[in-house]
Steps between C-alpha positions, in 0.01 A plus 500: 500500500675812418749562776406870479140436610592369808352631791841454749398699786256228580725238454727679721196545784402154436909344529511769871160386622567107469920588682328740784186171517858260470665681790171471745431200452864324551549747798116377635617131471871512540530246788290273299684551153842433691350169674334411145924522421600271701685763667499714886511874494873426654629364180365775284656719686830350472418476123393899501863579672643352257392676228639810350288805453384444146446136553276587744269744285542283186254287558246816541610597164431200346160450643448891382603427112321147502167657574597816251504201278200323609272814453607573218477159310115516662473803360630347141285214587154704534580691219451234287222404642367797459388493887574811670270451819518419860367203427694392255804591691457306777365227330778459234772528820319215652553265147867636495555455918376116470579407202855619491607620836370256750621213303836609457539579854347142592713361261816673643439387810375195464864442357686675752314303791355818605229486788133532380444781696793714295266459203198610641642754663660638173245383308247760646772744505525482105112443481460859666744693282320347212150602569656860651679563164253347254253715658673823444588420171177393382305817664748717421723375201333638179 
């Protein structure tokens, strides 16, 4: 894959669509993603006030440039398969979502004696920025 071919801007759509999807969905289920912690909206707010301003957008950033990163290795990923569709999108973002992402996070927390719930709920979140950004790259990549 020649890194001049690349078609960025919808690796770029697909990282912004899967953060703006990202931001819904932990702002729908907050109070349930906070529980799934272990933790009361009380202590995160303690936690927040904390924080300086840049540790407090960090995380945002990091999220942002992680699925920059994702899209684009799904991108590298259907180019060599040669499958540039919807379809193939979506349905390669589903082998690299289970097969990589949900274990790792099961496995993390699993470890950490995280709560069930805290890897469903994140789970899903990861699950939908997959399918979001292997869809745009796969309609849209070549």
């Amino acid at each position: 894959m020649s890194f001049s071919n690349v078609n960025y801007l919808s690796i770029l759509v697909a990282a912004v669509a899967a953060w703006i999807f990202g931001g819904i969905y932990y702002s729908t289920l907050s109070r349930q993603w906070v529980a799934a912690q272990g933790k009361t909206a009380e202590n995160c707010k303690v936690e927040m006030a904390g924080k300086s301003a840049p540790a407090k957008v960090a995380p945002f950033i990091v999220v942002f440039v992680s699925e920059f990163i994702i899209a684009w290795m799904l991108y590298g990923i259907l180019f060599h398969l040669n499958m540039y569709t919807l379809r193939g999108g979506v349905i390669t973002a589903l082998f690299c979502w289970f097969g990589f992402v949900l274990t790792t996070i099961a496995t993390n927390n699993a470890f950490q004696s995280r709560r069930v719930s805290l890897t469903v709920l994140d789970g899903i979140a990861w699950l939908g920025a997959f399918v979001i950004m292997g869809a745009i790259v796969g309609w849209w990549g070549h």
